[in-house]
C-alpha positions in Angstrom: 0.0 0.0 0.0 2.9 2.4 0.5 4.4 1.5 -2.5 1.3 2.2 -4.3 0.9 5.5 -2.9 4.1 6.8 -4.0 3.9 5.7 -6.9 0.8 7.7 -7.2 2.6 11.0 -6.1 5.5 10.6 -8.4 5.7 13.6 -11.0 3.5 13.8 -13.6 4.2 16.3 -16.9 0.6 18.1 -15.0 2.9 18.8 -12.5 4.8 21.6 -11.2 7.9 19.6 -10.4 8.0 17.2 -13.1 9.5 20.1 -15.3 11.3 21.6 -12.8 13.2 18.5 -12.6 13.4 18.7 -16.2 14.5 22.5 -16.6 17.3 21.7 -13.9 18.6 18.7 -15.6 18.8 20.5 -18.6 20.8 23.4 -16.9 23.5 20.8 -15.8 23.5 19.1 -19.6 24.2 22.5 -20.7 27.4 22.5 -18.8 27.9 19.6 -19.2 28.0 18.9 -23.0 29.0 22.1 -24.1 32.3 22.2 -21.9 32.9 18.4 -23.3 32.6 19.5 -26.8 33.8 23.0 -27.0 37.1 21.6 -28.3 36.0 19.7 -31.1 36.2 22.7 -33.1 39.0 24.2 -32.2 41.5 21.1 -32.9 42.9 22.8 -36.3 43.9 25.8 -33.7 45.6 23.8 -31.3 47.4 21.7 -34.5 48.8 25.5 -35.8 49.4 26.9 -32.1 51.3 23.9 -30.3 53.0 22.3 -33.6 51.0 18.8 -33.2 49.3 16.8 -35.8 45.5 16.4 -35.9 45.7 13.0 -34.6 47.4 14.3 -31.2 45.0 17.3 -31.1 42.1 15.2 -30.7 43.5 13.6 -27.7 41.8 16.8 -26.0 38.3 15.1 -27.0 39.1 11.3 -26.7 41.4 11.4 -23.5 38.5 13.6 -21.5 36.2 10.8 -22.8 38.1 7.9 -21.4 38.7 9.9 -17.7 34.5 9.3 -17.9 34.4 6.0 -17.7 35.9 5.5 -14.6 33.8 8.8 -13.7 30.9 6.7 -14.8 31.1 3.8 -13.0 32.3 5.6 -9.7 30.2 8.7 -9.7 27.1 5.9 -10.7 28.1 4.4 -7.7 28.3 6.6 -5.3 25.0 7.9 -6.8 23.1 4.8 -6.3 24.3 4.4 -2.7 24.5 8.0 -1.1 22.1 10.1 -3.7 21.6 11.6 -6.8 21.3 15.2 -5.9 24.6 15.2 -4.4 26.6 14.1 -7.1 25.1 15.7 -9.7 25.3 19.4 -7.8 29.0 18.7 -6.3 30.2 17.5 -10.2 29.1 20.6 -11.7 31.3 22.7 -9.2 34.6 20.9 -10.4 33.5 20.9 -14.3 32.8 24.6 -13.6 36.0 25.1 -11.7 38.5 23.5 -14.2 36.8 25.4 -17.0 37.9 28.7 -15.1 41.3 27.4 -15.1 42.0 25.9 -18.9 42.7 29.3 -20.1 45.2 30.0 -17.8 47.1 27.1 -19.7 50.2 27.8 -22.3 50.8 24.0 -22.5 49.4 21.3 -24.3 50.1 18.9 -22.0 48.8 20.4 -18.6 45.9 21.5 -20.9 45.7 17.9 -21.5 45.7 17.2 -17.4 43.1 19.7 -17.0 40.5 18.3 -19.6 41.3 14.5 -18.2 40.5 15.7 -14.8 37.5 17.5 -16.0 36.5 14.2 -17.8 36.0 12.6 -14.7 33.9 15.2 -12.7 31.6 15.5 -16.5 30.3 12.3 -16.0 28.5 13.4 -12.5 25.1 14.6 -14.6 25.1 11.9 -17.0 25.6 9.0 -14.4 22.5 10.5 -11.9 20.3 11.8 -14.3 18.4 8.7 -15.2 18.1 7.4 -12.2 17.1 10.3 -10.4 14.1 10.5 -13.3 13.8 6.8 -12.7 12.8 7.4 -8.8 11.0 10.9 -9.2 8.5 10.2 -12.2 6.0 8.2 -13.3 7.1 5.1 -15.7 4.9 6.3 -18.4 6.6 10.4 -18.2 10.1 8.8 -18.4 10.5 8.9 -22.4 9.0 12.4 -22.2 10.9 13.2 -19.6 14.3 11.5 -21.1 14.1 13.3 -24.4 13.9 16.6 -23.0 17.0 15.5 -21.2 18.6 14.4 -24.4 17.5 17.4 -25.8 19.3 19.5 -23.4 22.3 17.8 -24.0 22.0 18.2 -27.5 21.9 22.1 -26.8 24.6 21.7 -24.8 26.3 20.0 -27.8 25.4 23.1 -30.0 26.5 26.2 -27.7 30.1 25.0 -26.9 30.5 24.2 -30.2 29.3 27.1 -31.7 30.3 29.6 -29.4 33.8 28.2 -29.0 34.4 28.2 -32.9 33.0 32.2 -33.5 34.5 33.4 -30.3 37.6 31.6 -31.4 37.9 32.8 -34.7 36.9 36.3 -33.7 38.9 36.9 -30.8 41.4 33.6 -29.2 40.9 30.4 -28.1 41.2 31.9 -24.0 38.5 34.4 -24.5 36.0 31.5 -25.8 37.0 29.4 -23.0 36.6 32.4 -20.8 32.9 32.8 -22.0 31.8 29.4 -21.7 32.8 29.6 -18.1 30.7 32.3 -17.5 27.8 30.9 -19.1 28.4 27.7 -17.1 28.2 30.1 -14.2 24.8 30.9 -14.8 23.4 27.6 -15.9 25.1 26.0 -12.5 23.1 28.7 -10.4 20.1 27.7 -12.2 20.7 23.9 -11.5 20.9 24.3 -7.6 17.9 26.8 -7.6 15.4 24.7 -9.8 16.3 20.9 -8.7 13.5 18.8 -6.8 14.8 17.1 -3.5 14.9 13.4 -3.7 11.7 11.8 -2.8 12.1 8.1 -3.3 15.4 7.6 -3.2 16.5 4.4 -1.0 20.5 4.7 -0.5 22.4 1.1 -0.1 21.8 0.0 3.7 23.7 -3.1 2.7 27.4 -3.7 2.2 29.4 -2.5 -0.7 30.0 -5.3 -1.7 26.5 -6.7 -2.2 25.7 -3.2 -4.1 29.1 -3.8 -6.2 27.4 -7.2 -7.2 24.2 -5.6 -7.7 25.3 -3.2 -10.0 27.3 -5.7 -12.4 24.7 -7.8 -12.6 23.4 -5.6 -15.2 26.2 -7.4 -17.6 24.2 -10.4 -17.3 21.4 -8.7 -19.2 21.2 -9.8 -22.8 18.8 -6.5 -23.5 21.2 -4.2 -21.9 23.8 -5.5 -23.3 22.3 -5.0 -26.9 21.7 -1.6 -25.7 25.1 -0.6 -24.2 26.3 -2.1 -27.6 24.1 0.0 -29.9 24.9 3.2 -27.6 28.9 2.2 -28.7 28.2 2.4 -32.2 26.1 5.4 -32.6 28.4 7.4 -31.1 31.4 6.4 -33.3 29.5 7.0 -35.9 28.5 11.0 -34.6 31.4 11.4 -32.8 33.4 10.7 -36.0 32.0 12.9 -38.2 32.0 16.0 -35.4 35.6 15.4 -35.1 36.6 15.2 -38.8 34.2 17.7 -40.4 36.9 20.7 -39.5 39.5 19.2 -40.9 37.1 18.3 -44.5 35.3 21.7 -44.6 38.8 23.9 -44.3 40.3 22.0 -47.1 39.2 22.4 -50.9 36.6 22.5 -53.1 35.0 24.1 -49.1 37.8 26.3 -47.3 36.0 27.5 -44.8 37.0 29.6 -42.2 36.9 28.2 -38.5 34.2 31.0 -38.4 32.1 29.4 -40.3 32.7 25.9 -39.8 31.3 26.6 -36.5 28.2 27.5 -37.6 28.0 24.0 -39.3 27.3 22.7 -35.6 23.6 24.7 -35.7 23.1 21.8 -37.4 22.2 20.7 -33.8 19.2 22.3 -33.7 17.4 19.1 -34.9 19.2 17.1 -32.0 17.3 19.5 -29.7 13.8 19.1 -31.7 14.1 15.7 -32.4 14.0 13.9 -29.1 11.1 16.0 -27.5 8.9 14.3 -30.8 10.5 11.0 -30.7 9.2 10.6 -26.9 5.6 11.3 -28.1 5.8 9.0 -31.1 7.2 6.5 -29.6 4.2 6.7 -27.3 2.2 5.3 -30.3 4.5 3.3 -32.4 7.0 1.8 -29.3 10.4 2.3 -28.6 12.1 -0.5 -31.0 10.3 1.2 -33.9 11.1 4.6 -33.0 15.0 4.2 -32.8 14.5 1.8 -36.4 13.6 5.4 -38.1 16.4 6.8 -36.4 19.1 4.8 -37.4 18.3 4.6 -40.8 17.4 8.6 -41.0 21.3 8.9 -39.2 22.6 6.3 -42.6 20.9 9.3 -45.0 22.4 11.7 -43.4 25.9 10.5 -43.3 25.7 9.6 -47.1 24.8 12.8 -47.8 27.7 14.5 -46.4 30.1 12.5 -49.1 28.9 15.0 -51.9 31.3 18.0 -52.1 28.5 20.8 -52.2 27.9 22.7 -48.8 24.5 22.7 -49.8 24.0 18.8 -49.6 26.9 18.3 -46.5 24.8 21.0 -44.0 21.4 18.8 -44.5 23.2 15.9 -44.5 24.3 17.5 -41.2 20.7 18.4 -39.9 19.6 14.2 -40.5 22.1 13.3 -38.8 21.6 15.1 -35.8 17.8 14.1 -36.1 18.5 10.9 -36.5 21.3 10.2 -33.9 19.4 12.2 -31.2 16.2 10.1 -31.4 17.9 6.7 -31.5 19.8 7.8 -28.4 16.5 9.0 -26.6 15.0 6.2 -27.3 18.2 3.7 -25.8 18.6 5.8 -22.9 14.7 5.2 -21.9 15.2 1.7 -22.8 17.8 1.2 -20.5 16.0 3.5 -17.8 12.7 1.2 -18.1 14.4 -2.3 -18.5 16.8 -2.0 -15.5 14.9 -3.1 -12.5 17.8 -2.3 -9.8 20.7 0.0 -9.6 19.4 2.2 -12.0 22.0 4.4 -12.4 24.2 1.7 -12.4 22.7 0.4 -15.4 22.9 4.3 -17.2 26.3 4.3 -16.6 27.1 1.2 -18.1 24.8 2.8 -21.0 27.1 5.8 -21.6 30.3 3.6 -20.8 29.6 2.0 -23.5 28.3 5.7 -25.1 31.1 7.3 -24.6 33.7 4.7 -25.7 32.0 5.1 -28.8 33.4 9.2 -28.4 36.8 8.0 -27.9 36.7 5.1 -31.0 35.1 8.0 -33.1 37.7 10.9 -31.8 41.2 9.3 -32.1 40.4 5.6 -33.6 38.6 7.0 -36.5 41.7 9.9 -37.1 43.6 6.6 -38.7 41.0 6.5 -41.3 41.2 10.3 -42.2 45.0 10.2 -41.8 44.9 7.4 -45.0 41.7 7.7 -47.2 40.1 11.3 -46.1 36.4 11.9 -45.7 35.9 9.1 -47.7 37.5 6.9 -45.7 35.7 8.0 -42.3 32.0 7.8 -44.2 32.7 4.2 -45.5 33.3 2.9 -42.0 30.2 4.5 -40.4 27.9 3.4 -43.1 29.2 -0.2 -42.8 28.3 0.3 -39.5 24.6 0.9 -39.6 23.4 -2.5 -40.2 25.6 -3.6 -37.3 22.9 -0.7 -35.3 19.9 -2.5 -36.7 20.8 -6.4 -35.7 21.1 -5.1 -32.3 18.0 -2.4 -32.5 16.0 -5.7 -32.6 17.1 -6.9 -29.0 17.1 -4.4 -27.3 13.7 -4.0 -25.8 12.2 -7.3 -25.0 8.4 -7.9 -25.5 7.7 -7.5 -21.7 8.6 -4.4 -22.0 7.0 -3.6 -25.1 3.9 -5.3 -23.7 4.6 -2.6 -20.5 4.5 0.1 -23.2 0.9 -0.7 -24.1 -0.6 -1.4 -20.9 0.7 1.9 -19.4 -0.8 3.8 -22.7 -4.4 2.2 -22.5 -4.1 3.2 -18.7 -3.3 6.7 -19.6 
């Protein structure tokens, strides 16, 4: 009976509190995303200004990457154990913090420390978020609820690059730095201001040990697994492009300037659209079907991109983003619906997996450019897409689905 009734007070989207949770997550995936990707633009800067090559310069995107997964699995933890609120609000201080402190940096390789340090401290907002929605809402608002985190992030995404490139190209790569620090200022304020308190949360009263187990038992979990291994190759396909574009758009027939190469990254704009509408469709059609579409929109778009107009390459750009954003959404809910324990345990291992895919598609990837060009990079991640689509068809069992339908006709 007391189960039931707090279940029955859980947020709503008719509630108040349902989108302040919402509003604050997105302030700390603002941070959060745009301070992890603000360097993805400026990697032809740092190849002029330290004498490195591009494959070395985008060790400030795939080293940051890798600090997250221990960041992930610890901070997912600690999260599951002592609380989400606490995590998530004393993470943002340190990513926050370090930003401050990057341009104050002359080396490459103490920039280097910084961004590896901040790597671990990024992965605060992503390991709590889920589960934190998990405990506070209702199981039929989390797909509404996730996509308008997803969309955050893909915002996120957009500013740091965006901002980073003009402010760059305009001015120097300190001053950009400087401004996204004070933006993070204001978005961190808005985070501890708007956040619910934890309701239902139920820290670990056992031992560490048993909540260790607990947590890995997730790797058991042939539906997870599927989904930790389509989170993997999504990104290498997204982050591969992000990376490399730069480096295609400044050479011929293109020659852009980093100016405008950064306004390439509005192409984000459908990553912030996209989700919000995939949570409501997938309402009707289910989640599977939902992230089908997306995968195959995200194969258009990279095709696309191979023609040597800008024209073609900036939608190619735009269905990409559409397409990798709502196959995303729809994974992350997945996961935050089929785990039935640990639940941030089980969205850490989620963007492990995620951001592995970062680090494949940041360095791993720079092989390919280094030998065969654009070319090279958009054979790989097409080849890749029916890969996404064997493991699309696992990932969320008929329980689940059968869940999906019951909690609709409830509704």
């Amino acid at each position: 009976m007391v189960d039931q009734v707090n279940r029955e007070q859980r947020y709503t989207s008719k509630d108040a509190g349902f989108w302040k949770a919402a509003a604050s997550l997105g302030c700390g995936a603002l941070l959060v995303f745009s301070s992890l990707y603000a360097f993805q633009p400026l990697l032809p800067i740092f190849v002029k200004e330290f004498q490195i090559t591009p494959t070395t310069s985008s060790l400030l995107m795939s080293l940051p990457v890798i600090t997250m997964i221990p960041g992930l699995l610890i901070l997912g933890f600690v999260s599951d154990r002592y609380g989400r609120t606490m995590v998530m609000k004393v993470s943002l201080l340190f990513v926050l913090g370090l930003l401050l402190l990057m341009p104050l940096m002359n080396s490459f390789l103490l920039l280097l420390i910084l961004r590896c340090v901040q790597g671990f401290f990024l992965a605060g907002i992503p390991a709590s978020a889920m589960g934190y929605l998990a405990d506070e809402v209702e199981p039929y608002n989390i797909g509404l609820a996730t996509s308008i985190y997803i969309a955050s992030n893909a915002m996120g995404g957009l500013s740091g690059r965006v901002t980073t490139g003009y402010l760059t190209d305009v001015y120097s790569w300190k001053i950009s730095l400087l401004s996204l620090a004070a933006f993070g200022l204001v978005v961190t304020v808005c985070f501890y201001l708007l956040l619910p308190a934890s309701r239902f949360f139920n820290g670990g009263s056992r031992s560490m040990i048993h909540d260790m187990k607990g947590m890995f038992v997730h790797l058991k979990d042939r539906r997870l697994l599927s989904l930790f291994t389509l989170g993997f190759l999504i990104q290498v396909i997204f982050t591969g492009v992000w990376t490399y574009l730069p480096f295609y758009l400044e050479a011929e027939p293109f020659t852009l300037s980093l100016k405008w190469i950064s306004f390439t990254y509005s192409a984000y704009i459908l990553g912030v659209v996209s989700p919000p509408m995939a949570g409501r469709i997938s309402s009707s059609i289910g989640l599977r079907r939902t992230m089908i579409i997306g995968l195959f929109t995200l194969l258009v778009g990279v095709v696309l991109t191979i023609h040597q107009s800008i024209t073609l390459v900036m939608i190619g750009l735009c269905i990409i983003c559409a397409g990798f954003f709502i196959a995303h959404s729809m994974a992350s809910a997945s996961v935050a619906k089929t785990a039935e324990h640990h639940k941030s345990g089980a969205s850490s291992f989620y963007l492990i997996s995620y951001y592995a895919g970062v680090a494949a598609g940041s360095s791993g990837v720079g092989v390919l450019w280094d030998r065969f060009g654009w070319g090279g990079v958009v054979s790989l991640l097409v080849l890749v897409v029916p890969l996404l689509a064997m493991f699309s068809q696992k990932q969320v069992s008929k329980r689940y689905r059968n869940n999906d339908f019951r909690e609709e006709k409830a509704r």
